[in-house]
C-alpha positions as CSV (number, residue, x, y, z in Angstrom):
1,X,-12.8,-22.1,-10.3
2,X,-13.1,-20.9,-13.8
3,X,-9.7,-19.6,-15.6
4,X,-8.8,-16.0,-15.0
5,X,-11.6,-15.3,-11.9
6,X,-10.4,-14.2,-9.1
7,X,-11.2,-15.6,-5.6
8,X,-13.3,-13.7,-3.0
9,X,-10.6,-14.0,0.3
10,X,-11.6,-15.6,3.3
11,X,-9.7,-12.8,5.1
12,X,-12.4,-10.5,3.8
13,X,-15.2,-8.9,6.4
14,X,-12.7,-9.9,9.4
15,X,-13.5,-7.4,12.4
16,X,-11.6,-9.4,15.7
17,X,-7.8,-9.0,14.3
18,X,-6.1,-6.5,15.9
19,X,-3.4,-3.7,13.6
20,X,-0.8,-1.9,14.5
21,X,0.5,1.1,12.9
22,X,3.5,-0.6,12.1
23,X,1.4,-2.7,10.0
24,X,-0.2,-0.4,8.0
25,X,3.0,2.0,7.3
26,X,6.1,0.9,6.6
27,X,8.8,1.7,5.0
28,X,9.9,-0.2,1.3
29,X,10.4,0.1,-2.2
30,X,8.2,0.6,-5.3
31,X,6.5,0.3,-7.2
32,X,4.1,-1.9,-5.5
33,X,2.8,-3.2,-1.9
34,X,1.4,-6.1,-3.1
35,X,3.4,-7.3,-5.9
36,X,6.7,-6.0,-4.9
37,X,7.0,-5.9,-1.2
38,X,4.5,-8.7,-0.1
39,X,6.3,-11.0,-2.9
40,X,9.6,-9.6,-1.4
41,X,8.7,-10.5,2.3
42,X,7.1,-13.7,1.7
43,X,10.2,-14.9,-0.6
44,X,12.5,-14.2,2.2
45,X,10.5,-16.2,5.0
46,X,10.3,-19.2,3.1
47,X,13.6,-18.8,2.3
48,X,14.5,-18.8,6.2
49,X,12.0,-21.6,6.3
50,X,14.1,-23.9,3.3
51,X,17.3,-22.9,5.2
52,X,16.3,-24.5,8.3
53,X,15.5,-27.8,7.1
54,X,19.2,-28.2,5.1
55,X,20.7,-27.3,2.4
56,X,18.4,-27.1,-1.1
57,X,19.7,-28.4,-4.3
58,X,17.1,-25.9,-6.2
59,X,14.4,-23.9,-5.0
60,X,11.2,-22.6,-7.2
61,X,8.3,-20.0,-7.3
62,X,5.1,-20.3,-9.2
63,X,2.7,-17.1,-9.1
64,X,-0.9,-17.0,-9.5
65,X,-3.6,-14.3,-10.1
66,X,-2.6,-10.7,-10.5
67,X,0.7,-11.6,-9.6
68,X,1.2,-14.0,-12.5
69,X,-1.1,-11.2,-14.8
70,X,0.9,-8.0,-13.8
71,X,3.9,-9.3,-12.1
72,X,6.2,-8.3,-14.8
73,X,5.0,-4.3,-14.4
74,X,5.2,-4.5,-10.5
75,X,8.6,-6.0,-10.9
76,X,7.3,-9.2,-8.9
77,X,10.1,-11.3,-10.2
78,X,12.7,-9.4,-8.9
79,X,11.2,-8.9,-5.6
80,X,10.8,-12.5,-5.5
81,X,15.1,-12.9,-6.5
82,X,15.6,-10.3,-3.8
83,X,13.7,-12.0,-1.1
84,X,15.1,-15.5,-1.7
85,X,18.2,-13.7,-1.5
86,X,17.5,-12.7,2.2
87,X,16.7,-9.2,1.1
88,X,13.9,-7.2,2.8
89,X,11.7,-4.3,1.3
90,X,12.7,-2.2,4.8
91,X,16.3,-2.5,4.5
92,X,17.3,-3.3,0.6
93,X,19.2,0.0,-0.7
94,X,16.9,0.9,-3.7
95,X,20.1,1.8,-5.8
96,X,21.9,-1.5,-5.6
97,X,18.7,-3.3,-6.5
98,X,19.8,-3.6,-10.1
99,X,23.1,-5.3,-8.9
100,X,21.8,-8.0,-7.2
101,X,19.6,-9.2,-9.5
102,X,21.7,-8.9,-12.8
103,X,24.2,-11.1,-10.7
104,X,22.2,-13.7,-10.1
105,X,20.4,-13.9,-13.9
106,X,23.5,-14.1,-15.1
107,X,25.1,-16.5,-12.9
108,X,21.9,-18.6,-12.5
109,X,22.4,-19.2,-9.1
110,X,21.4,-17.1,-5.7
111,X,22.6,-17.2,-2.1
112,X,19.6,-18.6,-0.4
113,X,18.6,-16.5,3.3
114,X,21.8,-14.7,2.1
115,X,23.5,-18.1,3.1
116,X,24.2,-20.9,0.7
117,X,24.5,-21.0,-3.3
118,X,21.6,-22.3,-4.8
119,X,20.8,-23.2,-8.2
120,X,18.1,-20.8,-9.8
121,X,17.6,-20.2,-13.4
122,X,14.4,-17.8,-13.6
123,X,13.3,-19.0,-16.9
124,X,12.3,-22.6,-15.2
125,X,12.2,-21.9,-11.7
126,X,10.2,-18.3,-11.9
127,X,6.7,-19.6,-13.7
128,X,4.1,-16.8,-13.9
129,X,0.4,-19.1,-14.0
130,X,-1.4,-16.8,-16.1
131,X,-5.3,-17.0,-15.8
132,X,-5.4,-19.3,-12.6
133,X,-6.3,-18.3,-9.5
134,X,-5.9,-19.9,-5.9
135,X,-9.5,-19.9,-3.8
136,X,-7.4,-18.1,-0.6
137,X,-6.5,-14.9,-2.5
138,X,-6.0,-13.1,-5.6
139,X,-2.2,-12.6,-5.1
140,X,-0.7,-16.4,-4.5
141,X,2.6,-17.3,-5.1
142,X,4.0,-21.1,-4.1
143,X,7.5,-21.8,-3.1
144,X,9.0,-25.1,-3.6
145,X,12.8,-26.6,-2.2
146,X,14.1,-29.7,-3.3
147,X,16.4,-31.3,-1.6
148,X,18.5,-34.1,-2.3
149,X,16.8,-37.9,-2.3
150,X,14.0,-36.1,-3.5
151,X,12.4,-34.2,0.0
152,X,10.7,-31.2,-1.1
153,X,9.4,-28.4,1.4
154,X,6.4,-26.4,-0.2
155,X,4.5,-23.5,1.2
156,X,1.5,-21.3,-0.5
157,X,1.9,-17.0,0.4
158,X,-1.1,-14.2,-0.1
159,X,0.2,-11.2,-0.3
160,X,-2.7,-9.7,0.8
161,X,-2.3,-5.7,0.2
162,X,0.0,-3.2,1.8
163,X,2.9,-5.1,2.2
164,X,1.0,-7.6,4.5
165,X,1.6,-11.7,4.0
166,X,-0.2,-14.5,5.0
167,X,0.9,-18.1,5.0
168,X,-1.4,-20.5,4.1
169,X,-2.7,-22.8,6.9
170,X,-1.5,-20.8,9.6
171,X,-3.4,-18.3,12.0
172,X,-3.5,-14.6,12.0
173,X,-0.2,-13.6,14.5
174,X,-1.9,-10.7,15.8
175,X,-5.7,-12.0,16.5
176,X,-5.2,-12.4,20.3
177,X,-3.5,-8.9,20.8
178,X,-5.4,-7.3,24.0
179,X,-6.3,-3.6,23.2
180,X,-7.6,-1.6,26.1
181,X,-9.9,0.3,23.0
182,X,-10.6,-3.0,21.0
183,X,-13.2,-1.4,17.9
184,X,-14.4,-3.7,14.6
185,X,-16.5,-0.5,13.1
186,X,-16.2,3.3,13.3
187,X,-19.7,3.2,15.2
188,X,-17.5,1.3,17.6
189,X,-14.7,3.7,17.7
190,X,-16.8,6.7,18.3
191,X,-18.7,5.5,20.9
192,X,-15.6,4.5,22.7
193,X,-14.3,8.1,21.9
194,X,-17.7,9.8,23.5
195,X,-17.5,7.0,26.3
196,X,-14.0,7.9,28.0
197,X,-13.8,11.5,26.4
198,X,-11.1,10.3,23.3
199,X,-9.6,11.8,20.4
200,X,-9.6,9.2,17.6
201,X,-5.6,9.4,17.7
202,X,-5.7,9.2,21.2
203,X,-7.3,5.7,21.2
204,X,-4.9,4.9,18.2
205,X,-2.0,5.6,20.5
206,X,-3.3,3.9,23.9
207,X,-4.3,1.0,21.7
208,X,-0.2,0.8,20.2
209,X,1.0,0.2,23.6
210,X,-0.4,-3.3,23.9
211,X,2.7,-3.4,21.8
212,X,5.5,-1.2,23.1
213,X,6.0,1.8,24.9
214,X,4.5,5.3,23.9
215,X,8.0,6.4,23.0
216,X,8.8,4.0,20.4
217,X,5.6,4.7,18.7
218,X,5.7,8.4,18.5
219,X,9.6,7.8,16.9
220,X,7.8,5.6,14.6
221,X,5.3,8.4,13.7
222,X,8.1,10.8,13.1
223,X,9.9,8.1,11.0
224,X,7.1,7.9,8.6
225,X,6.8,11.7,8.6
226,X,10.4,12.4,7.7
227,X,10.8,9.0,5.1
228,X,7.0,10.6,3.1
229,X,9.2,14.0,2.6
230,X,12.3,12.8,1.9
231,X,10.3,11.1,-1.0
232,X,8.8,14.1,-2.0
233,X,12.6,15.9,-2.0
234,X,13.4,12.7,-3.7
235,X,10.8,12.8,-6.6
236,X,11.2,16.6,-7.0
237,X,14.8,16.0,-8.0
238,X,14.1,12.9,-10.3
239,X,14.8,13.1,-13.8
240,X,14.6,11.5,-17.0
241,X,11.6,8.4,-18.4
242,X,10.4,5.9,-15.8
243,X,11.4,2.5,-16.5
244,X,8.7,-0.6,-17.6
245,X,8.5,0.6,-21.3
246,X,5.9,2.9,-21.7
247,X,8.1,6.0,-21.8
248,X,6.5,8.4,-19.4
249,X,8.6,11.3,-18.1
250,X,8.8,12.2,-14.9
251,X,7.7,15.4,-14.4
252,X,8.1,16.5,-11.1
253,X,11.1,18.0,-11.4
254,X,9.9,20.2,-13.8
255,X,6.6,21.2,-12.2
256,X,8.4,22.2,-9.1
257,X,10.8,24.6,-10.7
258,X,7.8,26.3,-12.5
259,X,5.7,26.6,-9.3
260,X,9.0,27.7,-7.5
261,X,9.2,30.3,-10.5
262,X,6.2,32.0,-10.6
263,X,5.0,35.1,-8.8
264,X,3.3,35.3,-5.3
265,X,-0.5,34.8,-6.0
266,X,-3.7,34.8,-3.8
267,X,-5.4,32.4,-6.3
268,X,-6.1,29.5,-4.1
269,X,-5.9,26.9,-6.9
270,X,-2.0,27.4,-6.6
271,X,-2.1,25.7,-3.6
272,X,-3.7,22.6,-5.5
273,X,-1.1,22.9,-7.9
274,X,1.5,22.2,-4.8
275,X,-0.7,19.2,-3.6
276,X,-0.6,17.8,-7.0
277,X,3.2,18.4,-7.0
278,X,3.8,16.6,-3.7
279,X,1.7,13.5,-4.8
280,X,3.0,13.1,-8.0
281,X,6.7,13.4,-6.8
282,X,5.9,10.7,-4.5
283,X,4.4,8.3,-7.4
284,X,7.1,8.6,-9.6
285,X,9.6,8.3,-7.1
286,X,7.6,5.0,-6.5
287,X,7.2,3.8,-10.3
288,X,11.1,4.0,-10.7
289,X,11.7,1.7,-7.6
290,X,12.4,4.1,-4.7
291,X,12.2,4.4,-1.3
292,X,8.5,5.5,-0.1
293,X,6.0,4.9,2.7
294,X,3.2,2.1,1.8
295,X,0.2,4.3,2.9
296,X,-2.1,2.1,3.1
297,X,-0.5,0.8,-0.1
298,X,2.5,1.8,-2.4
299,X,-0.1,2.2,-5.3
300,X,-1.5,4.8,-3.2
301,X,1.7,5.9,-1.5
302,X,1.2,9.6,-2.6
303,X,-1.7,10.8,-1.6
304,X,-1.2,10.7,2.7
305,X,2.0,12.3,2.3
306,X,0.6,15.1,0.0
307,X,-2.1,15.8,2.5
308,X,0.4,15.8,5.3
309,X,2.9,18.1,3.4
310,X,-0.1,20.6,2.3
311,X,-1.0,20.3,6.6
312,X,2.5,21.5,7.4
313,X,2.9,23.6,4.6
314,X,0.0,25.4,3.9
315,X,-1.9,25.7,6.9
316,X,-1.9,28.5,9.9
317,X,-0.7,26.4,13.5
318,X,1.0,23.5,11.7
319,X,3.0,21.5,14.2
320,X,4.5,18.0,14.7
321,X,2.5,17.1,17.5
322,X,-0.8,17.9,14.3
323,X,1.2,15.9,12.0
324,X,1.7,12.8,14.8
325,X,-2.6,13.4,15.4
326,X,-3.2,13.4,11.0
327,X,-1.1,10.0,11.2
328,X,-2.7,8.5,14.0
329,X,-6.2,9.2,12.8
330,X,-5.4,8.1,9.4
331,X,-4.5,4.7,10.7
332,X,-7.8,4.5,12.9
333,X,-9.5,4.4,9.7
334,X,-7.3,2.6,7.3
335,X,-7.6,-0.3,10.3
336,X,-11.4,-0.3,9.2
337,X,-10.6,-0.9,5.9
338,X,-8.5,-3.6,6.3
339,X,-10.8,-5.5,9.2
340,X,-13.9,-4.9,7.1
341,X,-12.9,-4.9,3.3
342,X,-9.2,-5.0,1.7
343,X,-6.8,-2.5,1.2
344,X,-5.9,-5.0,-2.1
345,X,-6.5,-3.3,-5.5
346,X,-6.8,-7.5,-6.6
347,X,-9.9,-7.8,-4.4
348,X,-11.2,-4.4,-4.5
349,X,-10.0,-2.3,-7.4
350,X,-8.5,1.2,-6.7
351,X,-10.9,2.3,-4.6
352,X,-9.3,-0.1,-2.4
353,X,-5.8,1.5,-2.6
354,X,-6.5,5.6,-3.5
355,X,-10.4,5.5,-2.2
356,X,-8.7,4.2,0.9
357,X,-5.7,6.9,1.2
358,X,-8.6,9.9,0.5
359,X,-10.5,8.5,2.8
360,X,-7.9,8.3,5.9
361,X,-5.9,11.7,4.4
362,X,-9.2,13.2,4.7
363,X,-9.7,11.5,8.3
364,X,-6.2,12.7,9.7
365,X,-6.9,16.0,8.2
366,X,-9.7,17.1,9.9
367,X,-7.8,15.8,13.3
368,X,-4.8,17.7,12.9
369,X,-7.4,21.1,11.9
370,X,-8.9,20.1,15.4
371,X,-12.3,18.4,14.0
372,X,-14.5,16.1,16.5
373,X,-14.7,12.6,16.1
374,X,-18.1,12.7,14.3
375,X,-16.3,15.1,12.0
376,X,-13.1,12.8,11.2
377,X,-15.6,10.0,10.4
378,X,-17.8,12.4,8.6
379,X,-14.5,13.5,6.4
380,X,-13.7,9.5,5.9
381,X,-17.3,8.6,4.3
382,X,-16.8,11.8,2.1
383,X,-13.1,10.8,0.9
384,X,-14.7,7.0,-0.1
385,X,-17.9,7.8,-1.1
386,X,-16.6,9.7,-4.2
387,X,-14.3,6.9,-5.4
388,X,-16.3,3.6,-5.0
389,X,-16.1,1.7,-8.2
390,X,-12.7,2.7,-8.9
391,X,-10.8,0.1,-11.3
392,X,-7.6,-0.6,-11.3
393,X,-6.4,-1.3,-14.9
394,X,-2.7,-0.3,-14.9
395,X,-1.4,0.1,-18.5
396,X,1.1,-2.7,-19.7
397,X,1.1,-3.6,-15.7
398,X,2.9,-0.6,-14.9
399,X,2.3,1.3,-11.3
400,X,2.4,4.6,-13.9
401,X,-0.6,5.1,-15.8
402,X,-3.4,6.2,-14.4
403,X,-1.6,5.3,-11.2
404,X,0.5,8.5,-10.9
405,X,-2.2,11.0,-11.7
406,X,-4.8,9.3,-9.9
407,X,-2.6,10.2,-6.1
408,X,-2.9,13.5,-7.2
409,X,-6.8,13.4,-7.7
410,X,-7.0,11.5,-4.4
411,X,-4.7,14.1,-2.4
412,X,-6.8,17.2,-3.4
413,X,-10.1,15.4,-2.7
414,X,-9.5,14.3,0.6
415,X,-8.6,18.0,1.1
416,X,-12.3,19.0,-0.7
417,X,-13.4,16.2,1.5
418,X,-11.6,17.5,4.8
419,X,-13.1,21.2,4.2
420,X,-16.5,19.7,4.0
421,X,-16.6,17.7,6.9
422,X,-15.4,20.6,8.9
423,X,-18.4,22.9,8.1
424,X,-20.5,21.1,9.6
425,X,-21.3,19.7,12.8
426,X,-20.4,16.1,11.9
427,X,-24.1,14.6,11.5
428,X,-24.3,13.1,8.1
429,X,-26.9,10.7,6.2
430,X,-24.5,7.5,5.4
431,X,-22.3,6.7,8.2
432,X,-18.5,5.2,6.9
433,X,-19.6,1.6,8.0
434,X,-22.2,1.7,5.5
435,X,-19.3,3.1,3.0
436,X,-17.2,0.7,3.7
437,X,-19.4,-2.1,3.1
438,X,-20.5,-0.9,0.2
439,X,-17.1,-0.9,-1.0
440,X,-16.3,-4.3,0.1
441,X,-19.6,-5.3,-2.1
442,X,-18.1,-3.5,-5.3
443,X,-14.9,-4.7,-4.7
444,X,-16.8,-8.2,-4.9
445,X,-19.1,-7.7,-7.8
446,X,-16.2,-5.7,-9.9
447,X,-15.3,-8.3,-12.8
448,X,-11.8,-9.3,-12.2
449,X,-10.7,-7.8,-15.6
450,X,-11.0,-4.4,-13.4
451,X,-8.6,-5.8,-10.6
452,X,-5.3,-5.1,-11.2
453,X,-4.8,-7.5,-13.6
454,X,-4.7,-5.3,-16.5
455,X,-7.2,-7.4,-18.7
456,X,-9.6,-4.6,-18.9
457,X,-10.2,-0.6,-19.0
458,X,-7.6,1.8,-20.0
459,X,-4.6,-0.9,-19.7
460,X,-6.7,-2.4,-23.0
461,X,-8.4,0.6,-24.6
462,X,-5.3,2.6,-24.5
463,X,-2.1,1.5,-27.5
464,X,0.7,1.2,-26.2
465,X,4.1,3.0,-27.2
């Protein structure tokens, strides 16, 4: 494969793996799914993996693809001294972050699983393959142990958007999950919905307990709910310039107290203005390395929670039970996404991380306003239709600019989006399979320049600071 093209995954088009909605949420750190968490999660198992087979003299980590092109901006090299570490996205304290990995630079060594000492200096043992890509996926990174008389254990990790890891060679865990409301396609999922008299989040929730009881799920739900507006609190409160380099403010803080200042209005653009608020809190509370929600993605990680906030905030009958249903639909759809495109902004540009939050904001929306089922797919086409061929051409390989401003964008369209859909009676010209695919075919045909490997668009056309 020619230098610096990307791969088309194999995983790509899948429609018989089953998701749960602890896959697609969960709860990390910024500033990226792919880059930072994935890298984090997949450093970690193989570190489990080296442990069990003895005691390593050294251990390494090439990166290919995006991660080698942008991995500095998405902090991929310290996720990957993290993980090695034995530290999880989930669980890591975002504030001691700094700590851990300023010991082990300086000592040149790292406690392997969180276990033994083992030798790692990042300048030879951290190698960032610019321009090479590996045929199973855009983002590949390769471990290596050595041992002593010279055994070495190596094993090849996709991070393959939203958090989500594969290990090369081995099977999709989840493929032979029984659902009793199995769907590949949202033709699928509707008919299922008109066949036994289902709400989309109703078939969402019988499907979850294939793997655990209704209870756990719905504390899940709330989990996600209460960790989006903490981040919002979080980002509101955030001061000072965002780390990588470029200098941007954060402005949240700022924003809120002038919205918070002026005088009671019946201009509806002022709720826009909150929207905007609650994404960008949330994006630059994930550019500095916080604690958000990867919705479908952390790139994206503003937009769902904006939507949600604006649900409970703004309009008349709010409750949790609507904010459990806006959820619960929005995984229904972000499920599609992943079984029949990507949710990877390396594969598909951003329409595969923002497109896709519009789309299943817009989705969970119209649920929680008590839309039909042909109106929640109806509010899904509209949110992606309006952002295929999206790039994603982070400046200097930051998750800052456009990144931040484009959740905001994506919030208050799936809102526009939501308001449509719920006008009319949820018959519409191009069904969401049809957007979907359509998506999955730009994401293919988009140059890899425009895929998150900030080789192209604004992250070359802009100077930087």
């Amino acid at each position: 494969m020619p230098a610096g093209e990307a791969p088309v995954s194999a995983q790509i088009h899948t429609t018989n793996v089953a998701f749960s909605i602890f896959d697609l949420f969960t709860i990390g750190i910024g500033p990226s799914s792919s880059h930072t968490v994935g890298p984090m999660r997949a450093a970690a198992q193989f570190a489990r993996l080296a442990m069990g087979k003895g005691h390593p003299a050294r251990v390494s980590c090439e990166l290919f693809g995006s991660l080698a092109l942008t991995g500095k901006g998405h902090a991929t090299d310290r996720a990957i001294l993290l993980g090695l570490s034995g530290r999880l996205p989930e669980e890591i304290d975002p504030d001691r972050v700094e700590e851990i990995v300023a010991a082990i630079r300086e000592c040149h060594s790292l406690r392997l699983a969180d276990c033994c000492p083992v030798a790692f200096n990042e300048t030879a043992d951290l190698i960032f393959r610019r321009g090479e890509f590996l045929p199973g996926h855009a983002n590949a990174m390769r471990f290596t142990a050595r041992y002593a008389f010279g055994e070495e254990l190596t094993r090849t990790f996709f991070s393959v958007g939203g958090g989500a890891i594969r290990c090369e060679g081995e099977a999709e865990a989840r493929s032979n999950v029984a659902l009793p409301y199995p769907f590949g396609s949202a033709e699928e999922l509707l008919a299922i919905g008109r066949t036994h008299g289902l709400a989309i989040a109703d078939i969402v929730l019988a499907n979850e307990e294939a793997w655990r009881a209704p209870v756990e799920t719905i504390a899940f739900i709330d989990a996600v709910r209460d960790a989006m507006f903490a981040c919002i609190e979080r980002g509101c409160r955030g001061e000072g310039v965002l780390p990588g380099g470029l200098n941007v403010p954060r402005r949240a803080r700022s924003l809120h107290h002038a919205l918070l200042a002026k005088a009671p209005s019946n201009d509806p653009t002022k709720i826009f203005e909150w929207v905007s608020l609650f994404a960008l809190s949330v994006n630059e509370e994930n550019a500095a390395g916080g604690r958000v929600v990867t919705a479908p993605t952390n790139g994206a990680a503003g937009v769902l929670p904006a939507v949600l906030k604006y649900y409970e905030s703004f309009t008349p009958g709010a409750s949790r039970e609507g904010s459990r249903i806006l959820l619960a639909t929005a995984a229904a759809i972000g499920f599609l996404y992943k079984m029949r495109a990507s949710i990877s902004a390396a594969e598909m540009g951003c329409q595969g991380e923002v497109g896709v939050a519009c789309s299943m904001a817009a989705a969970g929306l119209v649920a929680a306003l008590g839309g039909t089922n042909e109106q929640i797919e109806n509010a899904a086409e509209i949110g992606m239709e309006h952002n295929l061929g999206l790039t994603c051409d982070p400046i200097g390989g930051l998750v800052q600019i456009p990144c931040i401003e484009r959740n905001t964008m994506g919030a208050v369209k799936a809102i526009n989006a939501a308001c449509l859909a719920l006008q009319g009676d949820g018959r519409h010209v191009v069904p969401l399979d049809a957007v979907i695919e359509t998506m999955r075919q730009t994401g293919e045909d988009m140059r890899s320049k425009y895929k998150e490997t900030s080789l192209g668009g604004l992250a070359v056309n802009v100077v930087e600071c």
